[in-house]
PDB file of the backbone (N, CA, C, O) and the ligand in Angstrom, with CONECT records:
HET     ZN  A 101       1
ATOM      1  N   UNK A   1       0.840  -1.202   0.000  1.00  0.00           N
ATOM      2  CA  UNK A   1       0.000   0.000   0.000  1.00  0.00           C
ATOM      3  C   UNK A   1       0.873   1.249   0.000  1.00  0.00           C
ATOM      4  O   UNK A   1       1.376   1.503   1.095  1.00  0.00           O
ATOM      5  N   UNK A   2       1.158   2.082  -1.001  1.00  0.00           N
ATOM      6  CA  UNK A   2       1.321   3.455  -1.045  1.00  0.00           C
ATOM      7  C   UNK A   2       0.871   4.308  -0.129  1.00  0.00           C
ATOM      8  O   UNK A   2      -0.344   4.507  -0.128  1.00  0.00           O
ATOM      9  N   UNK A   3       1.727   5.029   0.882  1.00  0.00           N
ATOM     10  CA  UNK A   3       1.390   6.063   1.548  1.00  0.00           C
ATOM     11  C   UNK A   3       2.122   7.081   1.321  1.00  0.00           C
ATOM     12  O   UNK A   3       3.153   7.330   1.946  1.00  0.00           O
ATOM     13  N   UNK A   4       1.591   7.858   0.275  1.00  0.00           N
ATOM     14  CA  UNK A   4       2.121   9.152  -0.089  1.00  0.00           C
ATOM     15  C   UNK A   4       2.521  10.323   1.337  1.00  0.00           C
ATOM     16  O   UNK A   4       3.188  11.354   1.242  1.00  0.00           O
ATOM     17  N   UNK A   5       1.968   9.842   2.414  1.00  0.00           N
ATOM     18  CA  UNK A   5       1.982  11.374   3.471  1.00  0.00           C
ATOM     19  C   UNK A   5       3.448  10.827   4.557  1.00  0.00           C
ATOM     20  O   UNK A   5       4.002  11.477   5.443  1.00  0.00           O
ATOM     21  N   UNK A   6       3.694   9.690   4.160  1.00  0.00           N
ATOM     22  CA  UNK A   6       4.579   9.082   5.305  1.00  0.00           C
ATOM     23  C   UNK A   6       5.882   9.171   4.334  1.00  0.00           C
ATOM     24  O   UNK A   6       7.012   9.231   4.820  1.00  0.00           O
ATOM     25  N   UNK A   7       5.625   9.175   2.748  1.00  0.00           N
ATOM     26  CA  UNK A   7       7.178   9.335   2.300  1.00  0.00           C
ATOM     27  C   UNK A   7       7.398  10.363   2.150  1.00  0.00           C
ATOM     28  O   UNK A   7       8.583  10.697   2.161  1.00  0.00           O
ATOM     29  N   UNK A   8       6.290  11.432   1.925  1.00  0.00           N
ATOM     30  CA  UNK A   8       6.892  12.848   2.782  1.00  0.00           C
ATOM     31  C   UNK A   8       7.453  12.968   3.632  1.00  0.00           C
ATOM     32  O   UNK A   8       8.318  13.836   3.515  1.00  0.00           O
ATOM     33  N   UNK A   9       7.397  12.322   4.871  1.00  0.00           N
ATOM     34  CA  UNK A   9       7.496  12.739   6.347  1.00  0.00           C
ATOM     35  C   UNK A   9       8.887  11.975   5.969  1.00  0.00           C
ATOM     36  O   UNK A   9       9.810  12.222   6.745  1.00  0.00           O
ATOM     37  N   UNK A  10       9.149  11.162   4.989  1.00  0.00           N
ATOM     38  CA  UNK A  10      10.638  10.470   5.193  1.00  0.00           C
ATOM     39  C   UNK A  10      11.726  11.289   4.337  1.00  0.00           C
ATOM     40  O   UNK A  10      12.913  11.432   4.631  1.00  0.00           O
ATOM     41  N   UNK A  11      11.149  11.721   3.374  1.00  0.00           N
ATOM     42  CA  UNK A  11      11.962  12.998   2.457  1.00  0.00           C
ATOM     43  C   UNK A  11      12.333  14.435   3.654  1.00  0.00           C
ATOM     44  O   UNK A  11      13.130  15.373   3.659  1.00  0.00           O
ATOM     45  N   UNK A  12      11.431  14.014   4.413  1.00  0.00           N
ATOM     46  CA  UNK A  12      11.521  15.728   4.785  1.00  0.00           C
ATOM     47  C   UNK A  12      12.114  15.353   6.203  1.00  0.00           C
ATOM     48  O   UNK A  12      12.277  16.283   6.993  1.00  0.00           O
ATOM     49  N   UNK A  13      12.394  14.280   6.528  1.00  0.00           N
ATOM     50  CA  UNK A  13      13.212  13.684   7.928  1.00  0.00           C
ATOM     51  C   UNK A  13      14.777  13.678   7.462  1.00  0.00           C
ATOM     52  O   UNK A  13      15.731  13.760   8.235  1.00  0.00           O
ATOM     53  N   UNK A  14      14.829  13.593   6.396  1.00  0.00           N
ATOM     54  CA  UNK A  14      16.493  13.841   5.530  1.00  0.00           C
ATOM     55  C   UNK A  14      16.763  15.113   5.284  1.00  0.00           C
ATOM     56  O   UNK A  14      17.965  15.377   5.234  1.00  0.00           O
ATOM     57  N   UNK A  15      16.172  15.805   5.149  1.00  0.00           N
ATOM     58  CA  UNK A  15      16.390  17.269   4.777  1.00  0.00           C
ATOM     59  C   UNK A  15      16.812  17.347   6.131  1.00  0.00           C
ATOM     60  O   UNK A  15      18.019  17.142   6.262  1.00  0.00           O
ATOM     61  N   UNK A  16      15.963  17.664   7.550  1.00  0.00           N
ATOM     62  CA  UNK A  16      16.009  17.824   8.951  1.00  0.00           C
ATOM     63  C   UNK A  16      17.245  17.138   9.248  1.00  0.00           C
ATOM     64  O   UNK A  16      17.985  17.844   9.933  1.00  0.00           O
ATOM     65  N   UNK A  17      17.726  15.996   8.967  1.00  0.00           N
ATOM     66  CA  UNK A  17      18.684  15.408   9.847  1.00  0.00           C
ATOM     67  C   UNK A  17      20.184  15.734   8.843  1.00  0.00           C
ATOM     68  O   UNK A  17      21.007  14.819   8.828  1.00  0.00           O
ATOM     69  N   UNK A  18      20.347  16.380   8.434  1.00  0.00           N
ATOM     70  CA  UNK A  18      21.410  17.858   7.678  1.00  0.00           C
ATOM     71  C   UNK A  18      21.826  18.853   8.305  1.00  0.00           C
ATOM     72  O   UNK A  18      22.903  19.446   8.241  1.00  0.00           O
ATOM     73  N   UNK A  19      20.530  19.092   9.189  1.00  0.00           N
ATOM     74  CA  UNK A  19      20.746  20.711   9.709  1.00  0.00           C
ATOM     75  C   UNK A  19      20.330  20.251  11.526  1.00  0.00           C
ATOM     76  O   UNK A  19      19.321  20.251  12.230  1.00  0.00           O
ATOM     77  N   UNK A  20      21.679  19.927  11.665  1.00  0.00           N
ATOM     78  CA  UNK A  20      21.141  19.556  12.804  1.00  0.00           C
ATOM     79  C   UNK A  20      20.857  20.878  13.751  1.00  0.00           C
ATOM     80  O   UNK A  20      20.370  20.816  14.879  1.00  0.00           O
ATOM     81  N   UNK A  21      21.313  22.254  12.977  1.00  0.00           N
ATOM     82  CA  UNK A  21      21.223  23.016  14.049  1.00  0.00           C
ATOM     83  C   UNK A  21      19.952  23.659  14.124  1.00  0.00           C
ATOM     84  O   UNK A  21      19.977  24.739  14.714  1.00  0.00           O
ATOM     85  N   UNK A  22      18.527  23.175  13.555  1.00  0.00           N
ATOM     86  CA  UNK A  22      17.430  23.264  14.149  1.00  0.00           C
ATOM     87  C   UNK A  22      17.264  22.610  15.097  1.00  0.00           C
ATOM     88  O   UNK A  22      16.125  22.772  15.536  1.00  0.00           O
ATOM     89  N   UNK A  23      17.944  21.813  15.749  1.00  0.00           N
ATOM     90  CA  UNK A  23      17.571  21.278  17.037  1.00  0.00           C
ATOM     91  C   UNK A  23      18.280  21.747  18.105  1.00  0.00           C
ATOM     92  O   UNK A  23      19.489  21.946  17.985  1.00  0.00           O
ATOM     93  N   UNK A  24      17.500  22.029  19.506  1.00  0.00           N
ATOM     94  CA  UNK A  24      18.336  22.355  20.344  1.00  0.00           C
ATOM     95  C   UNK A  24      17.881  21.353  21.725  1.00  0.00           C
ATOM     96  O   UNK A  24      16.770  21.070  22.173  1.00  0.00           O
ATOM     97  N   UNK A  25      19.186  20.994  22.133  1.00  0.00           N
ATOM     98  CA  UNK A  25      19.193  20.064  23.316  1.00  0.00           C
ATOM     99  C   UNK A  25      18.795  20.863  24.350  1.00  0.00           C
ATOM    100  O   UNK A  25      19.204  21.981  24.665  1.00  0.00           O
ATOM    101  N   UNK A  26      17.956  20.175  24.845  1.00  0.00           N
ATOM    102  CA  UNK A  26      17.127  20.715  26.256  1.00  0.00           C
ATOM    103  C   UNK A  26      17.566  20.044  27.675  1.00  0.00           C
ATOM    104  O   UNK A  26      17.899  20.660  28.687  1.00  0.00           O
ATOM    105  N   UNK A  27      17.488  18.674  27.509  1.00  0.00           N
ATOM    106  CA  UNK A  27      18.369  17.750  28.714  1.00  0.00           C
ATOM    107  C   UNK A  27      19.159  16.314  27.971  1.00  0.00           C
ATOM    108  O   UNK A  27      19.052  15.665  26.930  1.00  0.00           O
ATOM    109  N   UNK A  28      19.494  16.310  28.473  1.00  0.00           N
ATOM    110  CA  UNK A  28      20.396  14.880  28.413  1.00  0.00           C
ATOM    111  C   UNK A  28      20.163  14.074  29.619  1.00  0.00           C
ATOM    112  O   UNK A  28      20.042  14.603  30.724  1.00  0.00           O
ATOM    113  N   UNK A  29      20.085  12.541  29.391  1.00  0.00           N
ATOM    114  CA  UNK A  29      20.193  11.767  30.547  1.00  0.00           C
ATOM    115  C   UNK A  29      20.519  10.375  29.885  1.00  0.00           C
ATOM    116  O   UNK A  29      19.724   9.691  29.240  1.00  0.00           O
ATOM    117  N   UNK A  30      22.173  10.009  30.234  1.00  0.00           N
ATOM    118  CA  UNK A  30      22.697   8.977  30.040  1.00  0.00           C
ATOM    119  C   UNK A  30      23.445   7.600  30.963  1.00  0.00           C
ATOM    120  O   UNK A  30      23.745   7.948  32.105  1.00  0.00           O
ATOM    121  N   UNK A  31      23.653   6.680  30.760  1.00  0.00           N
ATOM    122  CA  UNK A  31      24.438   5.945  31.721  1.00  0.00           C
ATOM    123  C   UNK A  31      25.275   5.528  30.574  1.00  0.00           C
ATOM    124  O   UNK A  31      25.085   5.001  29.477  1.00  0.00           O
ATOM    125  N   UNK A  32      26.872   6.235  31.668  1.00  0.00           N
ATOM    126  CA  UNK A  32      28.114   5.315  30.583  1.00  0.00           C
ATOM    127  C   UNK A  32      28.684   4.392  31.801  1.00  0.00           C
ATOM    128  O   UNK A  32      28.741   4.590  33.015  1.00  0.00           O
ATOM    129  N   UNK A  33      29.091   3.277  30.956  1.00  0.00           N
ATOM    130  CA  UNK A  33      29.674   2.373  31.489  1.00  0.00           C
ATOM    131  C   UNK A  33      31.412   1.991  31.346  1.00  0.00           C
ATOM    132  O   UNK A  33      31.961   1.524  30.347  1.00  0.00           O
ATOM    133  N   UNK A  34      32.141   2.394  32.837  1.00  0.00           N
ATOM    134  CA  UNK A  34      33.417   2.326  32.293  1.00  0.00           C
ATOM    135  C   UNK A  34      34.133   1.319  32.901  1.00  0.00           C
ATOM    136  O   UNK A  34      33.293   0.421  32.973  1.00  0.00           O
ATOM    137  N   UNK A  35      34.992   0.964  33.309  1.00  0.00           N
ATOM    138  CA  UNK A  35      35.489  -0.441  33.423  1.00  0.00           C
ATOM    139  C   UNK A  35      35.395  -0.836  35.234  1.00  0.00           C
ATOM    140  O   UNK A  35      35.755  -1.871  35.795  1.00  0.00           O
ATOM    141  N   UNK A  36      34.501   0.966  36.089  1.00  0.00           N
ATOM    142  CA  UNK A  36      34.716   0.927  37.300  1.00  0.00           C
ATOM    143  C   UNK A  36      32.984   0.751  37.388  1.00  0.00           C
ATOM    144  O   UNK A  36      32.476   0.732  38.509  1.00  0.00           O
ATOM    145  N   UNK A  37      32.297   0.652  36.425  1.00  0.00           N
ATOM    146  CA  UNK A  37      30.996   0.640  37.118  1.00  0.00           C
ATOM    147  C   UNK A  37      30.763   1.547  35.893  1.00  0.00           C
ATOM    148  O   UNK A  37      31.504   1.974  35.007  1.00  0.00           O
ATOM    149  N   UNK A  38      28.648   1.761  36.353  1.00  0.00           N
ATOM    150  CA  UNK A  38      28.110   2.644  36.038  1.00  0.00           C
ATOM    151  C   UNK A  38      28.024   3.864  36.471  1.00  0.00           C
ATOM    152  O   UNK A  38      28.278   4.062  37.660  1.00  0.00           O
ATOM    153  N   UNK A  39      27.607   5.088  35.526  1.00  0.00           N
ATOM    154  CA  UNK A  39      27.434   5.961  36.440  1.00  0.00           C
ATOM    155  C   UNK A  39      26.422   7.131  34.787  1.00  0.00           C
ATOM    156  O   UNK A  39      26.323   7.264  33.568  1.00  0.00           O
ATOM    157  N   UNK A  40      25.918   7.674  36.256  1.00  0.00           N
ATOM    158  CA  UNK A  40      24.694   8.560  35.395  1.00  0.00           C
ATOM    159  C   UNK A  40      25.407   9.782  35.163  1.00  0.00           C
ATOM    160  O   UNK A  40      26.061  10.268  36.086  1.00  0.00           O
ATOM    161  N   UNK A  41      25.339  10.567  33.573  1.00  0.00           N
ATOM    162  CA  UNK A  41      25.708  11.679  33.471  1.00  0.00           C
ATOM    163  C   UNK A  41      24.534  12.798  32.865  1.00  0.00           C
ATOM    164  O   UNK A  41      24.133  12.666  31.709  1.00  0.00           O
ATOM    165  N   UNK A  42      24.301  13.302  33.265  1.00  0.00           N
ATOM    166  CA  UNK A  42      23.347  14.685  32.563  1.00  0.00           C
ATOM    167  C   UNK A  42      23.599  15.517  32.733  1.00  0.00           C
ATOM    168  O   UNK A  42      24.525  15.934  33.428  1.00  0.00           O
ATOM    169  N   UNK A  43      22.352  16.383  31.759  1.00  0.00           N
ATOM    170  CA  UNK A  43      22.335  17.760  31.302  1.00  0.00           C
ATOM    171  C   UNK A  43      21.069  18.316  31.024  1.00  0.00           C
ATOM    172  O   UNK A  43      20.140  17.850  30.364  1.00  0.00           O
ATOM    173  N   UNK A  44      21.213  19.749  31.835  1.00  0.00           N
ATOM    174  CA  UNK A  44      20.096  20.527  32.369  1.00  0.00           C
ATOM    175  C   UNK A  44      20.210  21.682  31.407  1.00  0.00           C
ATOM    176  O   UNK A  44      21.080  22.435  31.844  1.00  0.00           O
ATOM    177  N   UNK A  45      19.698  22.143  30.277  1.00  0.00           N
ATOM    178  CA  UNK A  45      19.997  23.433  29.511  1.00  0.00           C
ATOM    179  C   UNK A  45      19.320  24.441  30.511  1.00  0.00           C
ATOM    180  O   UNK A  45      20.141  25.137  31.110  1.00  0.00           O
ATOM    181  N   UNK A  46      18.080  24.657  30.803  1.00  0.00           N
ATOM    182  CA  UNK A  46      17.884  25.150  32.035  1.00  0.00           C
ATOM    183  C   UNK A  46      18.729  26.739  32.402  1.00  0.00           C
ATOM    184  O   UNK A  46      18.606  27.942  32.172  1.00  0.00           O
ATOM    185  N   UNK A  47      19.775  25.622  33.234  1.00  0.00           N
ATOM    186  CA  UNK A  47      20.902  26.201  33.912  1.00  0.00           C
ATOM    187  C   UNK A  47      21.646  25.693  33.931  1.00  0.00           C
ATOM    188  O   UNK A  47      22.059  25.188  34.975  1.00  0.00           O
ATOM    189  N   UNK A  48      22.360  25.519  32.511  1.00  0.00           N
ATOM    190  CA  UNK A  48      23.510  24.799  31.542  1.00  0.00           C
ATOM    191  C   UNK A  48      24.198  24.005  32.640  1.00  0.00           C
ATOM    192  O   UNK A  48      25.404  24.092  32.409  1.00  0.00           O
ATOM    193  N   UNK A  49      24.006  23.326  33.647  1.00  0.00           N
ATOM    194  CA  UNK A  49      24.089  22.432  34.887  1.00  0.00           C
ATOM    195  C   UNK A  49      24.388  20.647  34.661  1.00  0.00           C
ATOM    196  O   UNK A  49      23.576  19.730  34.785  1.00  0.00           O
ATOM    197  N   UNK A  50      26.031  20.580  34.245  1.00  0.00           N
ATOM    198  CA  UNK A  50      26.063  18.913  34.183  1.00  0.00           C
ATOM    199  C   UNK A  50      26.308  18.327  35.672  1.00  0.00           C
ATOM    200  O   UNK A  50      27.096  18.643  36.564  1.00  0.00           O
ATOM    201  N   UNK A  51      24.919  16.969  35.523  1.00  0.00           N
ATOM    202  CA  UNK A  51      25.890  16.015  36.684  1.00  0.00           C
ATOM    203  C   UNK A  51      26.273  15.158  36.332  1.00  0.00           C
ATOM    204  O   UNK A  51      25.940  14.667  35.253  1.00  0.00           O
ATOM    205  N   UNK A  52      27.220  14.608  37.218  1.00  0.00           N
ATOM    206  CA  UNK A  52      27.623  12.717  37.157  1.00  0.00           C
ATOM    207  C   UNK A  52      27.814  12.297  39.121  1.00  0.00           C
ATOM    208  O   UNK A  52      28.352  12.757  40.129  1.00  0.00           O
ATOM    209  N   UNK A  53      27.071  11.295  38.740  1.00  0.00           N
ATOM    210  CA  UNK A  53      27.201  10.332  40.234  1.00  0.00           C
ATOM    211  C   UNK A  53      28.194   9.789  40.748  1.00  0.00           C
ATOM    212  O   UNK A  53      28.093   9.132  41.783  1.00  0.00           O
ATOM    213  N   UNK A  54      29.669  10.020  39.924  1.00  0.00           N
ATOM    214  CA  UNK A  54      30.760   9.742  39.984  1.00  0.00           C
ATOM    215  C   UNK A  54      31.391  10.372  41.349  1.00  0.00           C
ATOM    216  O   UNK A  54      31.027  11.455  41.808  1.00  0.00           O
ATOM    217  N   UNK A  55      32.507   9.442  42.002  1.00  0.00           N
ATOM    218  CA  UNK A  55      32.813   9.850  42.875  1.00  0.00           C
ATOM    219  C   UNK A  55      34.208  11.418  42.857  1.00  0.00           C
ATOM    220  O   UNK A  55      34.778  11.750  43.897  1.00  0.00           O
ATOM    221  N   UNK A  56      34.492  12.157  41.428  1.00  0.00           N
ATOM    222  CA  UNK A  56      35.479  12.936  41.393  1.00  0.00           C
ATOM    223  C   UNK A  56      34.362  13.756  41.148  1.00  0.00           C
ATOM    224  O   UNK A  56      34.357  14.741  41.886  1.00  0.00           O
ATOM    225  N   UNK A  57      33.085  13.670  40.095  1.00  0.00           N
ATOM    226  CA  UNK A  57      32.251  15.364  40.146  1.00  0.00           C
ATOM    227  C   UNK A  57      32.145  15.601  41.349  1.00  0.00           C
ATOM    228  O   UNK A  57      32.208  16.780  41.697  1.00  0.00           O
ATOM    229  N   UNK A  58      31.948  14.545  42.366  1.00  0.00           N
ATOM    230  CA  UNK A  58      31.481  15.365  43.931  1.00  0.00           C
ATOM    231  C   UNK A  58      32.448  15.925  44.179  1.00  0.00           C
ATOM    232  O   UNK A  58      32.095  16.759  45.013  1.00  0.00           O
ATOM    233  N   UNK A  59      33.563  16.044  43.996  1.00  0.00           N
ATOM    234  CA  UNK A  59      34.985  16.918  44.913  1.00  0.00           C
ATOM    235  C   UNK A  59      34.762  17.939  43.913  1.00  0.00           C
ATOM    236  O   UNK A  59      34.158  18.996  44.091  1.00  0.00           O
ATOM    237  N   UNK A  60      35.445  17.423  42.566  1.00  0.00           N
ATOM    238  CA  UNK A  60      35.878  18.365  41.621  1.00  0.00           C
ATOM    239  C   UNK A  60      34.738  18.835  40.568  1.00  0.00           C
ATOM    240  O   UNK A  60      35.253  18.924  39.454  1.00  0.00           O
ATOM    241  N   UNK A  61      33.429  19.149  40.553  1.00  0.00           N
ATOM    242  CA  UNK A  61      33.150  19.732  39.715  1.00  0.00           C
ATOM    243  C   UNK A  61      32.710  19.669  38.184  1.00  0.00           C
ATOM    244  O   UNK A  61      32.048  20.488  37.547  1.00  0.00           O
ATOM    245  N   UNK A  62      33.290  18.414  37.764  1.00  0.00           N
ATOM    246  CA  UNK A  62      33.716  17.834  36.391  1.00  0.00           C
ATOM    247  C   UNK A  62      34.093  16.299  36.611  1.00  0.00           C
ATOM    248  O   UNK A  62      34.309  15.710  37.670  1.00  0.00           O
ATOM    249  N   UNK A  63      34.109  15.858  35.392  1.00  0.00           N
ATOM    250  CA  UNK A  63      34.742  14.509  35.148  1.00  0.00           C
ATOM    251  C   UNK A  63      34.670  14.275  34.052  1.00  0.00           C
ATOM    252  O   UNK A  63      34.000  14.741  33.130  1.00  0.00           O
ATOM    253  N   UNK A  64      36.040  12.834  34.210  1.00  0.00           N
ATOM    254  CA  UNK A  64      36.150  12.220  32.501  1.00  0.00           C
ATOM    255  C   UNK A  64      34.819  12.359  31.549  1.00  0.00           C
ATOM    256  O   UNK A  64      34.667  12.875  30.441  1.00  0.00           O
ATOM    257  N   UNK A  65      33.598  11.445  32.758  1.00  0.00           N
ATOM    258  CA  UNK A  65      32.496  11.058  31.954  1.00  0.00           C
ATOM    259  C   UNK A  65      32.364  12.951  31.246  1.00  0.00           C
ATOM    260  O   UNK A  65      32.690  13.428  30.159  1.00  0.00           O
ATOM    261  N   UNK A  66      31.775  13.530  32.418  1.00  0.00           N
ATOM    262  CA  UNK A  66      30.627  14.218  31.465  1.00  0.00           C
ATOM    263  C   UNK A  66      31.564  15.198  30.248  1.00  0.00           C
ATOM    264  O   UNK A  66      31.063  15.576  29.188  1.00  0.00           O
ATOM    265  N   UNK A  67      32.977  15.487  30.666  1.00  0.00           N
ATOM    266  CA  UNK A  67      33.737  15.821  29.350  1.00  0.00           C
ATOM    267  C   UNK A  67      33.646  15.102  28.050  1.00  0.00           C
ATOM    268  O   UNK A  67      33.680  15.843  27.068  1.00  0.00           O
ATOM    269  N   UNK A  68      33.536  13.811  27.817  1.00  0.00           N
ATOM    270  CA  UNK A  68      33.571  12.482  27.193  1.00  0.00           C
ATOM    271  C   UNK A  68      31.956  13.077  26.273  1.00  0.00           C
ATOM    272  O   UNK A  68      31.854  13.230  25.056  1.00  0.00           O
ATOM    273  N   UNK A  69      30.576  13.374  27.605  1.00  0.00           N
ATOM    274  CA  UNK A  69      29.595  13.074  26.767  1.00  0.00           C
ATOM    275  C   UNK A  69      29.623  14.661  26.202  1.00  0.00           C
ATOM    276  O   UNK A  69      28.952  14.946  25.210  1.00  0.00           O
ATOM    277  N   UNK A  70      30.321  15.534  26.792  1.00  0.00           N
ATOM    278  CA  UNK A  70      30.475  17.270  26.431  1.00  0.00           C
ATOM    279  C   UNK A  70      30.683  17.491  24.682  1.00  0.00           C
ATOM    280  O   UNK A  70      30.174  18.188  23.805  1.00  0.00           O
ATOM    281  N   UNK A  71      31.804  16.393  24.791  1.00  0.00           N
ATOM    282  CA  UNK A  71      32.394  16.519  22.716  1.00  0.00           C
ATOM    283  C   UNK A  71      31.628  15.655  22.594  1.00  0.00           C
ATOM    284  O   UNK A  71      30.968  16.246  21.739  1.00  0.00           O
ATOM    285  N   UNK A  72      31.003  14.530  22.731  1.00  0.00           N
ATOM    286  CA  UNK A  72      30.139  13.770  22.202  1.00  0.00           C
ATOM    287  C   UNK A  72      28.863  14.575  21.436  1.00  0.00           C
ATOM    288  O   UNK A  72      28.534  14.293  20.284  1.00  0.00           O
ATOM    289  N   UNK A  73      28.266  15.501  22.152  1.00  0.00           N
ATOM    290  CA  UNK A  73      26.900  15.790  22.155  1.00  0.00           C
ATOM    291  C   UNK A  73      27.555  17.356  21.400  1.00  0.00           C
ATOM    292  O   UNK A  73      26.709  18.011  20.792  1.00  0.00           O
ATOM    293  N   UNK A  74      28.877  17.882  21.434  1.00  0.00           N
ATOM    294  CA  UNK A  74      29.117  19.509  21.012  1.00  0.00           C
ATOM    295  C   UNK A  74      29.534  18.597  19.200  1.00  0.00           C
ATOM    296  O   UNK A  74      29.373  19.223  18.153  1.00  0.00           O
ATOM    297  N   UNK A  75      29.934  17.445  19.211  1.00  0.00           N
ATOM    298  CA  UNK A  75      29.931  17.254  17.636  1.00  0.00           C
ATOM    299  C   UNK A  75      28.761  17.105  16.950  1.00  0.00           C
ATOM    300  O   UNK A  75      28.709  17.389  15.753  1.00  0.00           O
ATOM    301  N   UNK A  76      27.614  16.611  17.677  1.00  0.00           N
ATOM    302  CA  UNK A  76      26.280  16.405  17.082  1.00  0.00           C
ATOM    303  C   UNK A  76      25.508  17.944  16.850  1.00  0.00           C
ATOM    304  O   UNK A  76      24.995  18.411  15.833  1.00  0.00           O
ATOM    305  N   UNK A  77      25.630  18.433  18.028  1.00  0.00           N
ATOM    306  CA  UNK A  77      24.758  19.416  18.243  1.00  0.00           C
ATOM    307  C   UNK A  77      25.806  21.120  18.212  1.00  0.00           C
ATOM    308  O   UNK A  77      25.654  22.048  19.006  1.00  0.00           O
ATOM    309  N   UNK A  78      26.676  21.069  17.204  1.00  0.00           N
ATOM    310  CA  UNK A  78      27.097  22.401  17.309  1.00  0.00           C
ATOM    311  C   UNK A  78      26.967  23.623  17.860  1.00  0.00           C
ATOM    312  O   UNK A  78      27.822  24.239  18.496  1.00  0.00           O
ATOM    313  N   UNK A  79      25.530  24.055  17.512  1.00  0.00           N
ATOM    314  CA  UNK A  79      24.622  25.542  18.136  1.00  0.00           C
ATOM    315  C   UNK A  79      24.566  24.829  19.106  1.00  0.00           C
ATOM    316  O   UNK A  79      25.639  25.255  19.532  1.00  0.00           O
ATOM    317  N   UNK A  80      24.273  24.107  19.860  1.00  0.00           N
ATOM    318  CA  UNK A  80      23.649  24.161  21.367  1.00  0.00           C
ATOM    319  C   UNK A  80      24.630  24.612  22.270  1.00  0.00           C
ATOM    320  O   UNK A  80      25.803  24.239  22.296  1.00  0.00           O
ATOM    321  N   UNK A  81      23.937  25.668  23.221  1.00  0.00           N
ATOM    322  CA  UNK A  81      25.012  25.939  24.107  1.00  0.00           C
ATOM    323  C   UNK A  81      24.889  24.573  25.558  1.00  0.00           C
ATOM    324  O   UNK A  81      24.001  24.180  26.314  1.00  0.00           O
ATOM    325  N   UNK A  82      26.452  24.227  25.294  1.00  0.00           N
ATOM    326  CA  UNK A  82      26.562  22.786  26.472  1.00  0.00           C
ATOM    327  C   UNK A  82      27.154  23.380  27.363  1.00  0.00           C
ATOM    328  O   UNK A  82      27.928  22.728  28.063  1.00  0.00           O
ATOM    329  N   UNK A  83      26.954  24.935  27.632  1.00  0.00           N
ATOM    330  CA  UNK A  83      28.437  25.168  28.892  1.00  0.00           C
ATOM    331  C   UNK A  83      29.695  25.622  28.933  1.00  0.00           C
ATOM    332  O   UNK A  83      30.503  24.893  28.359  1.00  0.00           O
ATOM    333  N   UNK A  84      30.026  26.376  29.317  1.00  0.00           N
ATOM    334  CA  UNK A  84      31.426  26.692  29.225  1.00  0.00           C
ATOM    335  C   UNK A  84      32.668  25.865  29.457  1.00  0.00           C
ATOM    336  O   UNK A  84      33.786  26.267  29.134  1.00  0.00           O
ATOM    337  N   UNK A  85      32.438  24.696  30.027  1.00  0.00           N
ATOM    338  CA  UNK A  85      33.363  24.232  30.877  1.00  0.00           C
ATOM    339  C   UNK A  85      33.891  23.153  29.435  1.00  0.00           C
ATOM    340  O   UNK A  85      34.628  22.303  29.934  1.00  0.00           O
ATOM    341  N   UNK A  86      33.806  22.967  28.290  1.00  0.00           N
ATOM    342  CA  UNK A  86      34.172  22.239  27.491  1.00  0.00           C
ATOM    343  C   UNK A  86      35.670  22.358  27.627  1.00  0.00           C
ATOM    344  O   UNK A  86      36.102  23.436  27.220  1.00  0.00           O
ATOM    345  N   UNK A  87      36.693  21.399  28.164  1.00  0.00           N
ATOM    346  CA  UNK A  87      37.883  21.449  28.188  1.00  0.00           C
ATOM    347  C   UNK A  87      38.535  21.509  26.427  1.00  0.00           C
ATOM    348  O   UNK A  87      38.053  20.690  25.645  1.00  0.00           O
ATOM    349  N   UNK A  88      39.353  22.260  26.031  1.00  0.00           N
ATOM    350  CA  UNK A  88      39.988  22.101  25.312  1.00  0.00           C
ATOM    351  C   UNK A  88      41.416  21.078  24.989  1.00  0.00           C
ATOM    352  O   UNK A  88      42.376  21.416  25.681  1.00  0.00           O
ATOM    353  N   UNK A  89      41.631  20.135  24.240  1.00  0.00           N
ATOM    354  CA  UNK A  89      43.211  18.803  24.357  1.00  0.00           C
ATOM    355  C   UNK A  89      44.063  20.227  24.566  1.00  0.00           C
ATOM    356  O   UNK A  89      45.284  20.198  24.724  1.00  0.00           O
TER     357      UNK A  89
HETATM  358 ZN    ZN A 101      31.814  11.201  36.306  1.00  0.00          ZN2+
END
């Protein structure tokens, strides 16, 4: 059966997934898994606010993880503002 309105919606889902910078990330909520366990990392656009359950964000502020998901999510999502804290190598 031909559905002319759904291969629109699939032509025009390719155009959209080009420009990714019509989209803007609002939260994030992930679990990465590293060789010490799990641990939850997110993101609050909000009040550009990352956590991780990790035991170094509680001292320090930051961690591997949420740097890791920081370029992860700043290569997908260019325009979105993720925060200042994006470490530079
Ligand atoms: Zn962490």
């Amino acid at each position: 059966m031909e559905d002319q309105e759904m291969q629109e919606k699939i032509q025009k889902s390719k155009r959209y997934a080009n420009e990714s910078d019509r989209f803007k990330l609002l939260s994030i909520k992930t679990e990465m898994t590293s060789r010490h366990g799990s641990r939850l990392v997110s993101f609050n656009a909000d009040n550009q606010d990352w956590e991780c359950t990790c035991d170094f964000y509680q001292s320090r502020g930051t961690c591997s993880h949420i740097m890791a998901l920081q370029q992860i999510m700043y290569n997908l999502f260019p325009k979105s503002n993720l925060g200042n804290n994006l470490k530079d190598e």
